[in-house]
C-alpha positions as a printed Julia matrix, in Angstrom:
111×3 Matrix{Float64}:
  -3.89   -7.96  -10.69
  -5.48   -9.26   -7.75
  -3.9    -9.44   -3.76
  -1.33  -12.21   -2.82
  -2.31  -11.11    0.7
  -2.07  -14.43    2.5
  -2.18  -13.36    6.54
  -5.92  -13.06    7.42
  -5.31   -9.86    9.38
  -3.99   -7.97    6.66
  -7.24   -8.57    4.38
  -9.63   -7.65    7.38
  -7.5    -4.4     8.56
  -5.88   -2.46    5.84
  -4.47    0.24    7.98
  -1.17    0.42    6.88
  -2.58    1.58    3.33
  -4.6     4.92    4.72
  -3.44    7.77    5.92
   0.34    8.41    5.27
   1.37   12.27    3.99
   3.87   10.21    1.2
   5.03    7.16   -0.13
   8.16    7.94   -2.06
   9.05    5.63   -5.17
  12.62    5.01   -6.74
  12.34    4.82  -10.64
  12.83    1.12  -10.11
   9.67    0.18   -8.02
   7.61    2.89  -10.73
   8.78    0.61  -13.38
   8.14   -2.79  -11.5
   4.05   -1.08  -10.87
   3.94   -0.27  -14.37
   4.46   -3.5   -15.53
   2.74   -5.49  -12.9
  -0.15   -3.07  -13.47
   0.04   -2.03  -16.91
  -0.83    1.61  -15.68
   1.23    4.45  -16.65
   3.18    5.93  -14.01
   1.2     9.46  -14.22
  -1.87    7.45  -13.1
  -0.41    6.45   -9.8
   2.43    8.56   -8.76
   3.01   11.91   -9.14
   6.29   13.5    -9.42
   7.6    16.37   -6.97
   9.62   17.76  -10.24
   9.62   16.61  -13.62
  13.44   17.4   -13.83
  14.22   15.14  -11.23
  13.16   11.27  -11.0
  11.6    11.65   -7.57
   8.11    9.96   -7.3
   5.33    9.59   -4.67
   2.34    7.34   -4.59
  -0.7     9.12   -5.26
  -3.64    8.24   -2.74
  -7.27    8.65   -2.78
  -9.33   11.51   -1.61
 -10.38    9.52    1.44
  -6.64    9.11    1.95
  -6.44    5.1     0.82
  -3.15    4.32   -1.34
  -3.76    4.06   -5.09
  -4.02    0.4    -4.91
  -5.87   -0.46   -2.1
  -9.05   -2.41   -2.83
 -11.99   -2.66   -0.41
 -14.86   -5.34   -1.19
 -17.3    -5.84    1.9
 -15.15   -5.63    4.7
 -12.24   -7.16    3.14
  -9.26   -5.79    1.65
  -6.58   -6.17   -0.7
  -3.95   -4.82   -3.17
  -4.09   -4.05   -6.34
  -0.17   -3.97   -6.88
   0.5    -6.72   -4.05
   3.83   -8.33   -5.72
   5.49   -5.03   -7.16
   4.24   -3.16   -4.1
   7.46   -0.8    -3.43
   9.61   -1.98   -0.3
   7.98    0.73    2.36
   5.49   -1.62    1.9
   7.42   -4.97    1.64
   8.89   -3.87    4.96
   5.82   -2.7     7.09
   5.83   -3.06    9.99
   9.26   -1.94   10.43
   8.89    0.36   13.14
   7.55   -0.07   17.2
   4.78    2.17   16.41
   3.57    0.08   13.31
   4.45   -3.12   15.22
   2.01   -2.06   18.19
  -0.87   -0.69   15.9
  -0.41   -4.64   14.2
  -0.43   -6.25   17.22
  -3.69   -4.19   18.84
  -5.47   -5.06   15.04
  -4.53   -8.86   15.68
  -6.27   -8.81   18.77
  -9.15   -7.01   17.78
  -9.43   -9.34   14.65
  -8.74  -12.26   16.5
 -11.83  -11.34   19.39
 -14.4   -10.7    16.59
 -13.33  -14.09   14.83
């Protein structure tokens, strides 16, 4: 499944994909990646118990989500219309807002 990723910014920056200690799933938005994916849920979550249906987004050793996709420069994601709604929502926060912002002018200089 390839990126709906339509602002230009997003597919040059990918920052809000690296770098975060957890991404916790509901069972709904695990379901919604398995079938958008086709990839069992043990292939891109993990779960903190087995007894409980508590989920987190697994993330590569150089700390990129599961889904992010890198191809010269450019980026994009692999799970881009079930992505869960931490990620529907970002940025939601002034901190997230102001790292945007400083990416859209930096972007925007080197265009």
């Amino acid at each position: 499944m390839m990126s709906d990723i339509t602002a230009k910014i997003c597919g040059q920056c990918g920052g809000c994909c690296r770098h975060h200690p957890f991404v916790r799933l509901s069972k709904i938005e695990v379901n919604e990646l398995e079938r958008a994916t086709g990839l069992g849920s043990e292939v891109f979550s993990d779960s903190k118990d087995r007894t409980v249906d508590e989920y987190f987004l697994q993330f590569k050793e150089n700390g990129d989500c599961f889904f992010l996709n890198e191809h010269n420069g450019s980026y994009s994601c692999g799970a881009y219309a079930a992505r869960p709604a931490v990620c529907k929502n970002y940025p939601s926060e002034a901190s997230q807002n102001q790292v945007c912002s400083d990416n859209r002018l930096k972007f925007s200089r080197a265009s």
